[in-house]
N, C-alpha and C positions, 0 to 999 in steps of 0.2 A: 515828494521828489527830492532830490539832490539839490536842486537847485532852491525849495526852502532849508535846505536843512542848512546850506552857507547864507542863505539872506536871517537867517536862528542865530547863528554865528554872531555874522557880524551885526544884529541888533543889541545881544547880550554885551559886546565888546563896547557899543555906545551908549548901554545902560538904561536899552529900552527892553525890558524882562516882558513887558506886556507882550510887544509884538512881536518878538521872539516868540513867547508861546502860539502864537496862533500860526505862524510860520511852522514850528516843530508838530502842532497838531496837525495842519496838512499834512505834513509827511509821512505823519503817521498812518494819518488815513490812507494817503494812495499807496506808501508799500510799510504796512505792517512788519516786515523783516526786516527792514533797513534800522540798524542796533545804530547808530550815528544819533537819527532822527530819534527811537528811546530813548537814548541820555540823554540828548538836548531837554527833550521832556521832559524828563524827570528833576534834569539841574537846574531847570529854569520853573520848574512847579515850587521845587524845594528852595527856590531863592523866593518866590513870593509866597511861601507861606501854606504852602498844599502839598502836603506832606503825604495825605493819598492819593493825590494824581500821581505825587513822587514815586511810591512805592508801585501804583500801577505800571509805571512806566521802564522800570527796573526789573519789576517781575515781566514784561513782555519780551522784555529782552531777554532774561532768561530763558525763556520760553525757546528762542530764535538761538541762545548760543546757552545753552546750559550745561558746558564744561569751564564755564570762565569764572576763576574763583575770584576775581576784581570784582565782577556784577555780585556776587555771592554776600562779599566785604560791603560792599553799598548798599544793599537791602537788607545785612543786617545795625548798618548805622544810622538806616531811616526808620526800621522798626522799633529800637532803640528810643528812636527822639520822639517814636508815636508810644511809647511808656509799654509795648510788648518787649519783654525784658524775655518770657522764652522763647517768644519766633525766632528775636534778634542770636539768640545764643543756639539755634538750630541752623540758622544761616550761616553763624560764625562755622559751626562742625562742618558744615557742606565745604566752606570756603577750604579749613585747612583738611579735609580730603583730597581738595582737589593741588592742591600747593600745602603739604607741612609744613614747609621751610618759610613760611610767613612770620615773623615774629609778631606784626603788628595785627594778625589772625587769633594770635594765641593772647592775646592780650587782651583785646575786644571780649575774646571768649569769658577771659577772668574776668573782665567785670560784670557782664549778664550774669555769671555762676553766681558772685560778690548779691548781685540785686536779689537773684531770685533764693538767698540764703544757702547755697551750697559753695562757704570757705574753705572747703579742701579742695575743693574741685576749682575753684579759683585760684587757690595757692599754687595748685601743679601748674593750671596753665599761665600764669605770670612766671614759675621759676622756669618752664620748659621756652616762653619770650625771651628771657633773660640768658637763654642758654644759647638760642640761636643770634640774637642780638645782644650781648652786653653794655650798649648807650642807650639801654631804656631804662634808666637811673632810676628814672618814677617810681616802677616798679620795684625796684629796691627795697624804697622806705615802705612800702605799701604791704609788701611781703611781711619788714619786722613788725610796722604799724599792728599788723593782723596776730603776727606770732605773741606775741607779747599776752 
């Protein structure tokens, strides 16, 4: 219900992650499409260290809203930290599908391509970040880093 999903809230806010999740898990239960109550979940799984409940809870919401390229971005930075280096880097392709103009889409993307050994395909999509955003300096060196 709505009403765990702000008692989720304001537990996370005074640093109680436990009972935030069991608040967030109610809600989940009673309305499965309330995308609020899945991020609660998911941020509050991935603050304590459950990095698959994280991802379950990311991909539900997808489920409920999957044209939203922010959800896309989050499950592929949790697939990422769980060492799938190509889910994360197919999540990245959904996201900038859905938004190109994401720099920090195309970025992400370059470093999965970087892990999973495809450096041209990395280099495009760090120089193509670089085009839509040029204050992602990082990428920069990382670009000659590579060229060299």
């Amino acid at each position: 219900s709505q009403a765990d999903v702000e008692a989720g809230k304001i537990m996370v806010k005074q640093g109680d992650n436990t009972g935030a999740l069991t608040h967030f898990r109610a809600a989940v239960d009673h309305h499965p499409t309330l995308i609020e109550a899945q991020l609660g979940l998911a941020r509050t799984s991935e603050l304590l260290g459950n990095l698959e409940e994280a991802i379950d809870g990311i991909t539900r919401a997808i489920a409920v809203n999957p044209d939203n390229a922010s959800l896309y971005s989050r499950l592929a930075e949790l697939t990422a930290r769980h060492q799938d280096f190509l889910s994360a880097a197919r999540y990245y392709q959904r996201a900038i599908s859905l938004e190109p103009g994401n720099a920090n889409n195309h970025a992400g993307l370059g470093y999965m391509m970087m892990l999973t050994g495809d450096r041209s395909a990395a280099l495009k999509e760090w120089e193509r970040a670089l085009e839509i955003d040029p204050s992602l300096t990082e990428l920069r060196g990382k670009i000659e880093q590579f060229r060299r």
